[in-house]
MARZASE-259263 format. One line per 10 residues: their letters; for each residue x negated, y negated, z negated of N, C-alpha, C. Coordinates in steps of 0.1 Angstrom, whole numbers. Atoms other than C-alpha are relative to their C-alpha. Example, Ala and Ser with C-alpha at 12.3 -4.5 7.8 and 13.67 -1.06 7.14 Angstrom:
<sites>
as> -9:12:0:-123:45:-78:-9:-12:0 ~ 9:11:0:-137:11:-71:8:-11:-8
</sites>
This chain:
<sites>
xxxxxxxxxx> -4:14:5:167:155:-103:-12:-8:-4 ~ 7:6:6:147:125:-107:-4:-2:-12 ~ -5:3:15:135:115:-140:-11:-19:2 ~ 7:12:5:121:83:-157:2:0:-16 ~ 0:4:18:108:73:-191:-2:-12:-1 ~ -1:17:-1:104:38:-208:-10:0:-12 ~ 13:-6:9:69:36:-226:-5:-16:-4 ~ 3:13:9:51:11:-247:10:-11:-5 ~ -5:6:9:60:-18:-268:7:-16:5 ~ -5:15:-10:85:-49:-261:-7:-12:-10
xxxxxxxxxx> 7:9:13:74:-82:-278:12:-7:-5 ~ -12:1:5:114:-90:-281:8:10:-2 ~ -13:-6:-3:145:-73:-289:9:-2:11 ~ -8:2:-10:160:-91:-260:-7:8:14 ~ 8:-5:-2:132:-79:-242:5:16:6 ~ -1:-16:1:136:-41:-250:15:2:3 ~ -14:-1:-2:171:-46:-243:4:-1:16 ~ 3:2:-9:167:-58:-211:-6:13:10 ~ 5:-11:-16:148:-31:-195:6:9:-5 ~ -13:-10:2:170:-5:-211:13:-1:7
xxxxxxxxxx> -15:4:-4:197:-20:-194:-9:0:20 ~ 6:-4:-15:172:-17:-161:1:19:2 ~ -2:-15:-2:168:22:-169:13:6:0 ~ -18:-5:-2:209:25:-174:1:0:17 ~ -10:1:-11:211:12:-136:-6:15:4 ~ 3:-11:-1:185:42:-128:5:9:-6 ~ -13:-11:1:207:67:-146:12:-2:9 ~ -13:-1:-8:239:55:-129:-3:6:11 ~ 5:-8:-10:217:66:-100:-5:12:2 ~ 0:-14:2:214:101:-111:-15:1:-5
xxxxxxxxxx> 12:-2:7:175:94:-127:7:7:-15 ~ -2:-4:12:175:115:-160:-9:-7:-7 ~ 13:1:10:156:102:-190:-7:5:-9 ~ 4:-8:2:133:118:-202:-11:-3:-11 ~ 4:5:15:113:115:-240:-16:1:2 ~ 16:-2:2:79:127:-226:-7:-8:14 ~ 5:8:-13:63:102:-202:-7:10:10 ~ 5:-11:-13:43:135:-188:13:6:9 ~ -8:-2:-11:76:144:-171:7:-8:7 ~ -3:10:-6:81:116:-157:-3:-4:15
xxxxxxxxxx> 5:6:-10:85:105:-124:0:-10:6 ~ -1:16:-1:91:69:-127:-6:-4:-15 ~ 1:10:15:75:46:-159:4:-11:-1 ~ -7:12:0:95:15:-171:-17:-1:-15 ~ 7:5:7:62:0:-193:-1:-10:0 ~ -3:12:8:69:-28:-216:-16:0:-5 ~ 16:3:4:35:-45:-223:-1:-17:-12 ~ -1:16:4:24:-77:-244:-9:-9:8 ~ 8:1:-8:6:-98:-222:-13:-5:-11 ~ 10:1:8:-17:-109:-251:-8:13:-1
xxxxxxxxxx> 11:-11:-1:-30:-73:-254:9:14:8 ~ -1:-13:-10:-21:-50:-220:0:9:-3 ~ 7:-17:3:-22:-15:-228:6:11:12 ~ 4:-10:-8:-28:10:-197:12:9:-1 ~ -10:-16:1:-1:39:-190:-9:4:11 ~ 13:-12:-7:-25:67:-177:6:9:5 ~ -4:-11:-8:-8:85:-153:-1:16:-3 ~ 6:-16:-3:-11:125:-158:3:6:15 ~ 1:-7:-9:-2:128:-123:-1:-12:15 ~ 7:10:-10:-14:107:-90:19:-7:5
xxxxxxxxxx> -12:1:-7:27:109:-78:9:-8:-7 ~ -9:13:13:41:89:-114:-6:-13:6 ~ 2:15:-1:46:55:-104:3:-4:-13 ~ -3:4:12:46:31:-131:2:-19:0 ~ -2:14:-6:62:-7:-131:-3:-6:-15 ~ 5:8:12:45:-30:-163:10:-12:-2 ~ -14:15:2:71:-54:-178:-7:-10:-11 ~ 2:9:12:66:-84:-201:5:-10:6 ~ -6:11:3:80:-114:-211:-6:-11:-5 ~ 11:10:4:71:-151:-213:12:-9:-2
xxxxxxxxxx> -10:8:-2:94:-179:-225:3:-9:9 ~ -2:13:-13:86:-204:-193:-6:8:12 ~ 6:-4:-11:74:-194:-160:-16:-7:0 ~ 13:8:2:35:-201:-159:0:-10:16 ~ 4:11:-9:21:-229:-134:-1:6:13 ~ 8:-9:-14:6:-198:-109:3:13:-11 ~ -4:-12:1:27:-167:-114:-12:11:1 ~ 8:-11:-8:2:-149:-95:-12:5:-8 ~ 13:-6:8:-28:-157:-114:0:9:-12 ~ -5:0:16:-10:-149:-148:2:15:5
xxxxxxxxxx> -7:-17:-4:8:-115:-132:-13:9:5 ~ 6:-13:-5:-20:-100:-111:-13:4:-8 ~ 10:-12:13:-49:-89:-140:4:3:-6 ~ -6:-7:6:-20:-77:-157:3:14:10 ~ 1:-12:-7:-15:-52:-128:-14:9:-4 ~ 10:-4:3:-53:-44:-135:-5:10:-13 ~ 3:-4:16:-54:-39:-170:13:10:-5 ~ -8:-8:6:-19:-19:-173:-1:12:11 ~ 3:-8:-10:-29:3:-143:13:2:6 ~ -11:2:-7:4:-5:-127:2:2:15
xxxxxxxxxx> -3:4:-16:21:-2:-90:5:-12:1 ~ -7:12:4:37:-34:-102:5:-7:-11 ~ 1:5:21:39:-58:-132:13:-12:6 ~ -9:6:0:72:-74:-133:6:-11:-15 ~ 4:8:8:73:-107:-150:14:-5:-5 ~ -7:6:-1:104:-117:-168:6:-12:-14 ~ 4:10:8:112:-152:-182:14:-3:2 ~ -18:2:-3:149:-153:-193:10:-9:6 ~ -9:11:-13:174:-177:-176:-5:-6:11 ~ 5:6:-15:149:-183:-148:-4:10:9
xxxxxxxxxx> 3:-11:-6:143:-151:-135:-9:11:3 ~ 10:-5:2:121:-124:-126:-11:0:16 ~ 5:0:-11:90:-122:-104:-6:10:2 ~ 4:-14:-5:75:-89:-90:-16:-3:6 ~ 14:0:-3:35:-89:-84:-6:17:5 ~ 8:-18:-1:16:-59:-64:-10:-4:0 ~ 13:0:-3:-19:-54:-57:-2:-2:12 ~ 5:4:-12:-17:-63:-18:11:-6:4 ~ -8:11:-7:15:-81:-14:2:-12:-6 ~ -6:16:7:14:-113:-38:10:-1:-10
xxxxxxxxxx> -10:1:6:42:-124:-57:16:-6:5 ~ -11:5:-7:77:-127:-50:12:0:-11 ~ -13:6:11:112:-141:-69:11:6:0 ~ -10:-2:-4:143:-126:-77:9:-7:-16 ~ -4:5:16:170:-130:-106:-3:10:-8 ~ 1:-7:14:169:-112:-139:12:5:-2 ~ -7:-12:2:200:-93:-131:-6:13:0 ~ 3:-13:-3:193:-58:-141:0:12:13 ~ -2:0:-9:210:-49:-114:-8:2:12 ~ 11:8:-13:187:-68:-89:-12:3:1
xxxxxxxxxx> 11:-4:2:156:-55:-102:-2:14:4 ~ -1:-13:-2:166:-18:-101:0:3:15 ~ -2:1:-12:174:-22:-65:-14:-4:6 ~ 16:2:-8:138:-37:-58:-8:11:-5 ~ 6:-9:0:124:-7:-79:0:14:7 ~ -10:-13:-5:145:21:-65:-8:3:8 ~ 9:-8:-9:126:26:-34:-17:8:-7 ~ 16:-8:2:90:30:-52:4:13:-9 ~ -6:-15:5:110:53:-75:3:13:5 ~ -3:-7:-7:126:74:-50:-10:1:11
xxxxxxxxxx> 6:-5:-15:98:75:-22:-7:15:-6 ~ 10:-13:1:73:105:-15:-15:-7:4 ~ 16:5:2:36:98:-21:-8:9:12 ~ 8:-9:-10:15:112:12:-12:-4:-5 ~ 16:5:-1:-19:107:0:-15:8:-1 ~ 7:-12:0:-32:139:-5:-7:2:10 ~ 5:-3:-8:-59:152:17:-4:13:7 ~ 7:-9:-2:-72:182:33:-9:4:9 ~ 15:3:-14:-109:186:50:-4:15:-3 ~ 5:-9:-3:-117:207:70:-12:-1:9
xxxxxxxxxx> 13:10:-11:-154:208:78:1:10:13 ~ 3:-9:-15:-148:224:115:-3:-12:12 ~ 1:14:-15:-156:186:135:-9:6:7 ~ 11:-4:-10:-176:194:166:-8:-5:-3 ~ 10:7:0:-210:186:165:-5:-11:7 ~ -2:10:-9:-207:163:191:7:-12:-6 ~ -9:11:4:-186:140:170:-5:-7:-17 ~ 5:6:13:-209:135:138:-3:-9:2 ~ 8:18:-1:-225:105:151:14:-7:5 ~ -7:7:-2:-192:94:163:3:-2:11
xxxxxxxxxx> -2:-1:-13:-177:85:198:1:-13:5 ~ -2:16:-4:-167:53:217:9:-6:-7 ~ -10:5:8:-135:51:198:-6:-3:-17 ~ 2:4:19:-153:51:161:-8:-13:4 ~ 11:15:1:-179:21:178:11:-9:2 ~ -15:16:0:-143:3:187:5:-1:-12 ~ -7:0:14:-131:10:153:-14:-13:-8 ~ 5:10:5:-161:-6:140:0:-16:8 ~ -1:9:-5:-163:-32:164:15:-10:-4 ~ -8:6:8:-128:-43:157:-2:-4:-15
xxxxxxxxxx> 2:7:14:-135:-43:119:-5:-8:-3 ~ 6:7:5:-162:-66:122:10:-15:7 ~ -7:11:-2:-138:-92:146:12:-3:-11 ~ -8:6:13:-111:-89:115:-8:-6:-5 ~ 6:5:10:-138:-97:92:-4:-16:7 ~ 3:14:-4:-148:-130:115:16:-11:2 ~ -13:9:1:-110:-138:120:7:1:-16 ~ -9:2:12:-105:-137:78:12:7:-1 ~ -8:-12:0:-86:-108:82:5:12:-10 ~ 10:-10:3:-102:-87:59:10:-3:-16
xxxxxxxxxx> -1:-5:11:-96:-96:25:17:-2:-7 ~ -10:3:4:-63:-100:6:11:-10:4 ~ -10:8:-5:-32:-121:14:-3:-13:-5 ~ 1:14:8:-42:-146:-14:-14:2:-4 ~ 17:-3:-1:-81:-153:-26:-2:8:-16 ~ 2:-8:10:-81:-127:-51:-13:-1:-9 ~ 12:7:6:-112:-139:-66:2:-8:-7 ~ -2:16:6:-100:-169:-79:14:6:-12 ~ -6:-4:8:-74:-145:-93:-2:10:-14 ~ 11:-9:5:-100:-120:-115:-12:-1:-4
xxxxxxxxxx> 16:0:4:-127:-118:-137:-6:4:4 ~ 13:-14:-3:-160:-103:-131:7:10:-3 ~ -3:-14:7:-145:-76:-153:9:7:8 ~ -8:-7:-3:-114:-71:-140:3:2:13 ~ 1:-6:-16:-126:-72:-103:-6:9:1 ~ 4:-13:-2:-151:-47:-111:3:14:0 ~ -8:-9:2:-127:-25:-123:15:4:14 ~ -5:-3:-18:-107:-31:-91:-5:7:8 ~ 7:-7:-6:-134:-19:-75:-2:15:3 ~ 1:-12:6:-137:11:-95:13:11:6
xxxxxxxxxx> -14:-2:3:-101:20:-101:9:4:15 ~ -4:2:-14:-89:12:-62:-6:5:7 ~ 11:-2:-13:-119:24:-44:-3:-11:8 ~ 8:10:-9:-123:-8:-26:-9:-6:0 ~ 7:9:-7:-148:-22:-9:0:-12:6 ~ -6:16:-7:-148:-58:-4:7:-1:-4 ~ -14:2:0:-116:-57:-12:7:-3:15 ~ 3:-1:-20:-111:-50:27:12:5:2 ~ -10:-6:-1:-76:-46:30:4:1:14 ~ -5:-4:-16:-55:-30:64:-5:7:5
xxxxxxxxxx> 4:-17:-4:-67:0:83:4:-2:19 ~ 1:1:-15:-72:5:120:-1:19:3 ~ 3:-9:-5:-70:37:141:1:0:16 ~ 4:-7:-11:-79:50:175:2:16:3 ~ -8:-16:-6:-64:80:194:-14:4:9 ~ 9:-9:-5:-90:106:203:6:8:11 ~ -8:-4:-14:-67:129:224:15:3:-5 ~ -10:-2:7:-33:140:220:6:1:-14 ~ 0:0:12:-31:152:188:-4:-2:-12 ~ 11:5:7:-61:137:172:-4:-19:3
xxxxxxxxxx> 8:14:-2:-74:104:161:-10:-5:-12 ~ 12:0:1:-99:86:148:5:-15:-11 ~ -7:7:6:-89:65:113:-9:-8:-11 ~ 9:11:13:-108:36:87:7:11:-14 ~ 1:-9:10:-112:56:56:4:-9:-13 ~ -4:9:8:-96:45:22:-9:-13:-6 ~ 9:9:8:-110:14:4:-13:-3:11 ~ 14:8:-5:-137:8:26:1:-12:9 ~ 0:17:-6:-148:-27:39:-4:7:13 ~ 0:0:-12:-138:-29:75:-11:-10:6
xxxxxxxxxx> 16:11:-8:-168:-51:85:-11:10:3 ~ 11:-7:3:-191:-22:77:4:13:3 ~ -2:-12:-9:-177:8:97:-15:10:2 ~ 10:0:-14:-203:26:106:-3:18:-3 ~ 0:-15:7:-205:70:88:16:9:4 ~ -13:-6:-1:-181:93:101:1:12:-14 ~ 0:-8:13:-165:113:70:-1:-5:-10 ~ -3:12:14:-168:83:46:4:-16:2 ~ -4:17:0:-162:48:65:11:7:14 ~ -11:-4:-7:-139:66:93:6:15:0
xxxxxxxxxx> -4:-16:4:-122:103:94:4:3:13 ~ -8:-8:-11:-107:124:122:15:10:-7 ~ -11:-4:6:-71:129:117:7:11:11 ~ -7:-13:-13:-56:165:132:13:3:-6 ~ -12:-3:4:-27:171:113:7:-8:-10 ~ -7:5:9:0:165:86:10:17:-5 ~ -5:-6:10:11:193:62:9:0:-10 ~ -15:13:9:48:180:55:2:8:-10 ~ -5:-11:14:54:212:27:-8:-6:-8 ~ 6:2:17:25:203:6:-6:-18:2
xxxxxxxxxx> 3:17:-4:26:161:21:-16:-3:-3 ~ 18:4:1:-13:164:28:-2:0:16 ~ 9:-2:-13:-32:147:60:-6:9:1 ~ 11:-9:-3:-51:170:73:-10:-5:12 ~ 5:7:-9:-85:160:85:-14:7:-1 ~ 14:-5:-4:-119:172:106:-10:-4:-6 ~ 10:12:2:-152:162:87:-12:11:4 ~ 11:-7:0:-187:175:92:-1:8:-10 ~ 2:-8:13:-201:202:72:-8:-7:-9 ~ 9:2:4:-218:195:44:0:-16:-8
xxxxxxxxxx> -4:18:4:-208:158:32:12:1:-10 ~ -11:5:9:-185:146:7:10:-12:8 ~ -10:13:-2:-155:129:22:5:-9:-5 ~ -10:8:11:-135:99:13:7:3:4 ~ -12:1:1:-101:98:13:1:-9:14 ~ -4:8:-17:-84:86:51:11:-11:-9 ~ -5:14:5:-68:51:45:20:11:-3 ~ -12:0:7:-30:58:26:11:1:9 ~ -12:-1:-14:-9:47:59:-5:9:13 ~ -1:-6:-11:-23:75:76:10:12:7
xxxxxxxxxx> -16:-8:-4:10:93:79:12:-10:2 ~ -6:7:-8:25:61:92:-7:1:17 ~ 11:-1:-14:-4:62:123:5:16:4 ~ -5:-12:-3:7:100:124:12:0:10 ~ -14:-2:-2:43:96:131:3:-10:14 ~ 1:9:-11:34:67:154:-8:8:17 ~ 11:-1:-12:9:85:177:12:13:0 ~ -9:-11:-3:33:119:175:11:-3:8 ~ -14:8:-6:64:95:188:-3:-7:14 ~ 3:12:-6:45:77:210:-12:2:9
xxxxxxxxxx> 15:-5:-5:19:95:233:-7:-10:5 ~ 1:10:-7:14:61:252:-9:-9:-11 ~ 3:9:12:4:46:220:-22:2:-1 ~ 14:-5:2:-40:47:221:-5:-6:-15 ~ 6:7:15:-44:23:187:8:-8:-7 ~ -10:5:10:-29:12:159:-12:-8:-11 ~ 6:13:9:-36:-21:137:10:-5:-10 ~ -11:8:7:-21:-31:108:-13:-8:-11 ~ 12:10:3:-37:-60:89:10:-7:-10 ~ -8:8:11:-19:-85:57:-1:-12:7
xxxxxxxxxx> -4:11:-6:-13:-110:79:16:-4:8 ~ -14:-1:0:21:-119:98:0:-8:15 ~ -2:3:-15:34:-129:134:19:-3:-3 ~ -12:4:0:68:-151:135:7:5:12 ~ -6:-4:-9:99:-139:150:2:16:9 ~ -1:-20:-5:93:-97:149:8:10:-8 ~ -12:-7:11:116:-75:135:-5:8:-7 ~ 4:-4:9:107:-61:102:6:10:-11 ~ -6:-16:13:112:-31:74:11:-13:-8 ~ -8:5:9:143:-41:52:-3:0:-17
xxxxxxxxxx> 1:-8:17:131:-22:19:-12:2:3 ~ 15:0:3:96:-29:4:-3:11:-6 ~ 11:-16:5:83:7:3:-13:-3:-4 ~ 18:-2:3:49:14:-10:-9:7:11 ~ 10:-1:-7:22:17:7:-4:17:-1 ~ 7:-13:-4:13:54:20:12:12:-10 ~ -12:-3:5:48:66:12:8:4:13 ~ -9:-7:-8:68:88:37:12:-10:10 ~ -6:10:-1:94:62:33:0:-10:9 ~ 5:16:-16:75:31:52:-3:9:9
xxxxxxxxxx> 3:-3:-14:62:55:77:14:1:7 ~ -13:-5:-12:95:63:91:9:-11:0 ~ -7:13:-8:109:28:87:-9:-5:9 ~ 7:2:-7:82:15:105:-5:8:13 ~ 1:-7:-15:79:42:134:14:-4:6 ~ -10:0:-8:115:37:138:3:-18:3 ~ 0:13:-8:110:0:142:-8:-1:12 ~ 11:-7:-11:79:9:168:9:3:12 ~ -10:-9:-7:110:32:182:7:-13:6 ~ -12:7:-3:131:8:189:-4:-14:11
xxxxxxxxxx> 8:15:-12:110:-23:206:1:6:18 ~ 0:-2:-14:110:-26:244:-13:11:5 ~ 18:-10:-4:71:-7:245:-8:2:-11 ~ 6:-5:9:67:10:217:-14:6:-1 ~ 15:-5:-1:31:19:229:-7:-17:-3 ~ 11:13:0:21:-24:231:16:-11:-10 ~ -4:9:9:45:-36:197:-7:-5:-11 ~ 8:6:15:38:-56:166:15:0:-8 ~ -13:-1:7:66:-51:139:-6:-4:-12 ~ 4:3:10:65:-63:103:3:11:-11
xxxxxxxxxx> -5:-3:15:66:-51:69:0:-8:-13 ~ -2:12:9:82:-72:44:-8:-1:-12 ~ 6:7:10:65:-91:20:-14:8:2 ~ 9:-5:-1:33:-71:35:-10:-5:9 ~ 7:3:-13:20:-74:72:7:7:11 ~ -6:-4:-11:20:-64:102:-4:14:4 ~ 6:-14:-2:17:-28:119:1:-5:20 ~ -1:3:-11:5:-33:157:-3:12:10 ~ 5:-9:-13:3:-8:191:-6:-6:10 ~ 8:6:-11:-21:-11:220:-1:9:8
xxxxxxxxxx> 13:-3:-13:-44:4:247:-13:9:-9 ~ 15:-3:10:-75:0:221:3:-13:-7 ~ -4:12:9:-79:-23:189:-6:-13:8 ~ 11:11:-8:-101:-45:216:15:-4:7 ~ -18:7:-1:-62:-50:232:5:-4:-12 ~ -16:7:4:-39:-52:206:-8:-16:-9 ~ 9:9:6:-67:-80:188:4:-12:11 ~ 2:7:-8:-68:-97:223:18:-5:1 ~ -19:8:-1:-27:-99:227:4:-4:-16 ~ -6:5:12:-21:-104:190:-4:-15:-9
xxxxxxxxxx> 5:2:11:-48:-128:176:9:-15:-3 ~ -3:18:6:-37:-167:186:14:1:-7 ~ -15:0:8:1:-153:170:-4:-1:-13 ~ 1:-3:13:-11:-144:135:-1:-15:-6 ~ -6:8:15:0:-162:103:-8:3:-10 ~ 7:-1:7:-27:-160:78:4:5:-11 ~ -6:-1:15:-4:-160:47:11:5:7 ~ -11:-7:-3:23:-133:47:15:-4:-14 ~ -12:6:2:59:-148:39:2:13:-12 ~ -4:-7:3:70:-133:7:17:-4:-4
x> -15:4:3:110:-128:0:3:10:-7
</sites>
């Protein structure tokens, strides 16, 4: 059985009443609740936005959704919601401002509107609640020695990363800068692993089973170290939900980008498939995920392979994911760049 707790302090009674009446819908749904936030595998955290206070995870798999309340809607939701994501160490800070409704802020999709039925909200958290977290890793240093410097496919990986970076590709959906202090972009930095703030991820198929993937957080312009700016991806270890990936001996890896058990499931489905692109941008008129999974979640990979599935050439599609971007198939990222670019929508539609 699932569980969920409901942690920190409301700044109303209506307030505290309110998201209690959010954690009732998650019980109707068989979540138990539970008194110790360490057994927890959802957090409902009520915050004040005057002084944030952090829920510290004890385990990487607790998600946790930051609540507070404001009597009016501010001018720029976004600005006001997203350093509250920062400072409460949230998957999402859910803003609610009574008889006008509530609005939902992530860290890579923006902000988006719903009502302030209980109801309505539980249904948008439900999936982050209920997914499975793939983000675990496992390196194994056995890569050929022939592949430390890298191959044609990691110089196309970089090469593509630097044409995102010239087509404004690269960083966030909205100018996140303008949304963040010094402070609390440093701490972005920190906290996220990112680079640049260099969002989206590119891979290249090495041979059947193997390919060749942008590594978490790192700024796609600057490709260029195999085992810290790209990885080699050989497997997927669904018992204990860990990639499994080749590095050189002797190095410290990073972490392979989050959606690499969506690129998995795609290249496994899809032998035809040589590169995969997904970027926070958007292409009108493609059929898209229904339910806003999280990012590097079991979940979106298998709605998203099975939208892949389903197109006329699932080796040369572009599909969405709501309120996110796009996930694209090719040849090589030098194709799907070339058939996709004059489409792209800069600003991704949120709903």
């Amino acid at each position: 059985m699932r569980s969920y707790a409901i942690w920190g302090t409301s700044t109303s009674p209506g307030h505290a009443e309110w998201v209690r009446r959010i954690g009732a819908e998650f019980e109707r749904d068989g979540f138990e609740l539970v008194a110790d936030v360490a057994d927890a595998d959802f957090v409902l955290n009520m915050f004040d936005a005057q002084d944030p206070r952090a829920f510290r995870r004890a385990s990487r798999g607790t998600y946790s959704a930051s609540f507070y309340e404001l009597p009016e809607a501010p001018d720029d939701v976004l600005k006001t919601s997203y350093p509250m994501l920062v400072r409460t160490l949230a998957n999402v800070v859910v803003l609610h401002v009574p008889g006008e409704g509530v609005w939902f802020t992530t860290m890579e999709r923006g902000t988006y509107r719903i009502t302030d039925d209980p109801a309505d909200v539980f249904e948008r958290l439900a999936p982050l609640a209920k997914s499975k977290l793939v983000i675990d890793n496992e390196f194994v240093p056995d890569l050929e020695p022939e592949l430390w410097d890298g191959d044609e496919n990691t110089a196309e990986l970089a090469l593509a990363g630097k044409r995102m970076d010239e087509l404004d590709l690269l960083p966030a959906p909205f100018p996140v800068h303008e949304y963040l202090s010094e402070r609390d972009l440093r701490h972005v930095m920190r906290l996220y692993q990112v680079g640049g703030l260099s969002y989206g991820n590119l891979s290249q198929r090495l041979d059947a089973d193997r390919f060749w993937m942008s590594a978490s957080g790192v700024d796609k312009s600057k490709l260029e170290r195999v085992g810290t700016d790209f990885l080699l991806v050989t497997g997927y270890d669904e018992a204990n939900a860990r990639i499994v990936l080749s590095v050189p001996p002797g190095i410290e890896p990073r972490r392979v980008s989050v959606d690499a058990i969506e690129h998995w499931m795609i290249y496994q489905a899809h032998p035809d498939a040589g590169a995969i692109l997904h970027v926070h941008a958007w292409v009108e008129g493609i059929p898209a995920t229904d339910i806003n999974y999280p990012c590097g979640t079991q979940e979106l990979a298998e709605s998203v392979a099975e939208l892949i599935a389903n197109e006329p050439d699932p080796a040369h599609a572009v599909i969405g994911l709501r309120n996110h971007g796009i996930t694209a198939t090719g040849d090589t990222l030098t194709e799907i760049l070339d058939r996709i670019t004059s489409r792209l929508q800069r600003q991704v539609p949120m709903t």
